[in-house]
N, C-alpha and C positions, 0 to 999 in steps of 0.2 A: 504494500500500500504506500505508505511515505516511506522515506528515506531514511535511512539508519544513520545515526551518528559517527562522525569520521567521514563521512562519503561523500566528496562534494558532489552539488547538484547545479544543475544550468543556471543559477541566479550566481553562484560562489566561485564560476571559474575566469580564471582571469581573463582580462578585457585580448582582443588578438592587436598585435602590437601595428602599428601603424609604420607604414615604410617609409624610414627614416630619409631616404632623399625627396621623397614627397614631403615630409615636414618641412625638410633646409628648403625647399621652392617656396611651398607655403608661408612663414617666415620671412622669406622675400617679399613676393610678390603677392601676396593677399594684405598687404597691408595697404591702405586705404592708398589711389591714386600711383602706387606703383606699376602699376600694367598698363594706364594708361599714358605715362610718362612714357616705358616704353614703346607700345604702339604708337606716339608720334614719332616718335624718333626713326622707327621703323626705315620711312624713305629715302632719309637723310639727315645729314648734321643739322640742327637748330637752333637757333641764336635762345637765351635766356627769357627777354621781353618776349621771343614768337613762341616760343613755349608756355609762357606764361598765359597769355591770349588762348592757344589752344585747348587750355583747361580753364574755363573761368572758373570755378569756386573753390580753386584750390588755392591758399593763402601763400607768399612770397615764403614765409619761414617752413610752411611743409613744403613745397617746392625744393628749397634749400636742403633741407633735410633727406627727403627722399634721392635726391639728385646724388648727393655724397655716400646715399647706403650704394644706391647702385654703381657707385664710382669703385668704392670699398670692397665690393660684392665681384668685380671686373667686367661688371656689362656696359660700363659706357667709360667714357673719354672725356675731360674737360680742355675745353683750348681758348685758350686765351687769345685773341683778333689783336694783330699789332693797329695800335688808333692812330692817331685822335679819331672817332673817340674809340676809348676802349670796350671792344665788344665780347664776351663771354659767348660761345658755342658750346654743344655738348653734341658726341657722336658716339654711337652704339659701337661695343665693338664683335668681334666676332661670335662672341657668344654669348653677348645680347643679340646678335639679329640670326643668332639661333630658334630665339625665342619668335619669330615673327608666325612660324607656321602652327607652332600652338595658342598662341593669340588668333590666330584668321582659325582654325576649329574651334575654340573657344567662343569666339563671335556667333561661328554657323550653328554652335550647338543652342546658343541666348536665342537666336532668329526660331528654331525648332521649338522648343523647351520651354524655352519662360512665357508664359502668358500675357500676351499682348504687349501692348508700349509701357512699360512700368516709366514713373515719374523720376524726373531726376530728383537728386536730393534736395536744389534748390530752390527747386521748381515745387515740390510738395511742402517747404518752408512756406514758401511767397503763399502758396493756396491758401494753406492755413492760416496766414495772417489776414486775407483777405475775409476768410469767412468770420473770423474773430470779430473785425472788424463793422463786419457786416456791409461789406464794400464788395455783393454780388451783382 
């Protein structure tokens, strides 16, 4: 009938271990605006300001931030433009634009998958405040 003492049972056995190079990607790249930093990047070198434009609601200091893991991490490049004026580029390097064909699956599987146009995060902010507001 139940289980005898000592025995484990399917609630008590350990969790199954998660693959550990999926986690170091995860870790990466699941952290908010990291994937898409590099999908722009994807085509080409990009100046700092055009990157920035590229992603509107991501803030100059998580930019900054992100920018240096992936520097850290060896998928991208920083190069500094001789000026006047001085301009700051960032380019993918080989194995960041490894990453470009699992980002394009990535994308087709969202297209497939997720259910209809989900809202962006700024964009479901701005709603909300609108309805608060009562400015329908």
């Amino acid at each position: 009938m139940g289980q005898q003492r000592g025995q484990p049972g399917p609630e008590s056995e350990p969790c199954a271990g998660v693959d550990i190079a999926l986690t170091r990607v995860f870790e990466l790249l699941g952290k908010r605006w990291t994937g898409l930093i590099v999908a722009v990047l994807q085509p080409r070198a990009v100046h700092y300001a055009d990157l920035r434009r590229s992603i509107p609601r991501i803030s100059e200091r998580m930019l900054s931030d992100r920018l240096a893991e992936l520097a850290e991490a060896g998928l991208l490049v920083r190069e500094v433009d001789s000026g006047p004026p001085l301009r700051v580029s960032y380019r993918l390097t080989e194995a960041g634009r490894a990453l470009g064909p699992a980002l394009e699956a990535l994308g087709k599987w969202a297209e497939t998958y997720l259910p209809g146009a989900l809202p962006c995060p700024g964009e479901a902010a701005a709603e909300t405040a609108e309805e608060s507001s009562g400015a329908l």
